[in-house]
N, C-alpha and C positions, 0 to 999 in steps of 0.2 A: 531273762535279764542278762546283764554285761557278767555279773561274778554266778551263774550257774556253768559258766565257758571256764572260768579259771580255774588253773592246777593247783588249785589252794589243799587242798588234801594233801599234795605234793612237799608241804612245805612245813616245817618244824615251827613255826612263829611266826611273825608280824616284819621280819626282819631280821637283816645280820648286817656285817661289813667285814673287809679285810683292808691288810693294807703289802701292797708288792713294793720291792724296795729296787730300784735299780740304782747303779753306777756309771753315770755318763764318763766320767774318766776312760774307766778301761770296757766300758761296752759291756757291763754285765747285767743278768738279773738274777737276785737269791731267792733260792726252790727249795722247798720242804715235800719231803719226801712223808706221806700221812700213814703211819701204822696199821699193820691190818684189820685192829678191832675198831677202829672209828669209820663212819659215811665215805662211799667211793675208796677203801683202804689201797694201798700200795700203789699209789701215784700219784705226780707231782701238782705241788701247788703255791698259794702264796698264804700266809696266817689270816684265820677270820674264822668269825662264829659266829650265833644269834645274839641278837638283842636281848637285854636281862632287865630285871627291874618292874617293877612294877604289875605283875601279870600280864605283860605283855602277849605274853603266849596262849594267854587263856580268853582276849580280847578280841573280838569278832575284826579278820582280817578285813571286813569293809571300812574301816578307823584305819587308815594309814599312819606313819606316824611320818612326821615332814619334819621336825627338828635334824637338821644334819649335824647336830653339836654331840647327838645322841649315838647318832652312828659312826663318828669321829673318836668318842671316846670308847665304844665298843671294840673297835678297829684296835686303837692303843692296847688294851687291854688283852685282847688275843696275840698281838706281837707277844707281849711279855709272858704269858701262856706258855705261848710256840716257839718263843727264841729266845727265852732267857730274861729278853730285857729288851729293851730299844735302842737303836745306834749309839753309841757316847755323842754327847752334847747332839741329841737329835732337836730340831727345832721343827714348829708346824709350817715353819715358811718353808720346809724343804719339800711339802706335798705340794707337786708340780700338778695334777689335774687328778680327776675322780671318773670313776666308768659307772653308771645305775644299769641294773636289772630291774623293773619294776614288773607286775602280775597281778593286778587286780587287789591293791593292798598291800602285797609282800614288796618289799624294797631289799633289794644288796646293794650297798654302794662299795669300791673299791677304789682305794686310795694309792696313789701312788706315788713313792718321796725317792728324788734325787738325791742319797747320799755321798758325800767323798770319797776316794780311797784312803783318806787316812781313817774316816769312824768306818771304815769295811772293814779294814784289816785291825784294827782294835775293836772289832765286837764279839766278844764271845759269844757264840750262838750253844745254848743249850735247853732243851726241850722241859720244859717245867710241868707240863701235864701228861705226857708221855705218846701224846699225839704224832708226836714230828721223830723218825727214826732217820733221818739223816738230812742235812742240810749241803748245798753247794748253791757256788757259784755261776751261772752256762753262761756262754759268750751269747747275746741275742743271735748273732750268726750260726750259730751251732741249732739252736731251739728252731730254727725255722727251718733247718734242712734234717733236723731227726724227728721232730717232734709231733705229735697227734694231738687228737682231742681226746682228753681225759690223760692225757702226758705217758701212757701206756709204753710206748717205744722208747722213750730218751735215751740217749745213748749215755749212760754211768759211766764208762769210761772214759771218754773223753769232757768231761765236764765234772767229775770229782773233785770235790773239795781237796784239798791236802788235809790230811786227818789232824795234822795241829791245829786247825780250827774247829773241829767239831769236840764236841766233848760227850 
């Protein structure tokens, strides 16, 4: 059958989301750097987790779940997790388009919001669950000529936040 082929073993629940925050202003995208004791530790990413509620985790991955209002507010909620909080005055018209993983039942959606430079630079990014050990800013220019898969390489120095944003 279709799901004796999937990497469903592979996968902690039913689902997750995140959400990447770029800056079309100055050409950025903000990276969380993941601690070493959490999944894929010391390398870069964007905030997201699994789906919560319900026993979702404990529901036979053949039950997908198709609500994206679900993984929307999952998404929300791991921002404020991983960064503190959500941009000042973030609104949902700022998620310009969504990326799916899907696997035979598992879903990741990722979200992705165009914020300003004025709620960039008024966000206080600080790690609320102890996940996120450092936060920056990369120019998309910079991430395509340092960066890998699984963000292993990034080049820290040249894409450092200024430490008065991070806390």
């Amino acid at each position: 059958t279709l799901f004796a082929k999937c990497k469903k073993n592979q996968y902690w629940g039913k689902g997750g989301a995140g959400m990447m925050f770029i800056c079309s202003e100055d050409d950025t995208v903000l990276l969380l750097l993941r601690a070493s004791w959490v999944d894929q530790p010391n390398t870069w990413g964007v905030a997201g987790g699994g789906l919560g509620g319900e026993d979702w985790n404990d529901t036979p991955i053949e039950d997908p779940i198709t609500n994206d209002a679900i993984f929307l507010r999952t998404a929300r909620k791991e921002v404020k997790e991983e960064c503190g909080s959500l941009p000042p005055k973030f609104n949902n018209s700022q998620i310009i388009k969504k990326t799916e993983y899907e696997d035979c039942g598992f879903r990741y959606i990722t979200f992705i919001a165009d914020i300003t430079l004025d709620q960039k630079e008024k966000w206080n990014l600080v790690s609320n669950d102890g996940e996120t050990d450092q936060f920056l800013w990369a120019k998309k220019s910079t991430l395509k000529k340092r960066s890998r898969p699984g963000g292993k390489s990034l080049d820290r120095k040249s894409t450092r936040l200024n430490s008065s944003h991070v806390k």
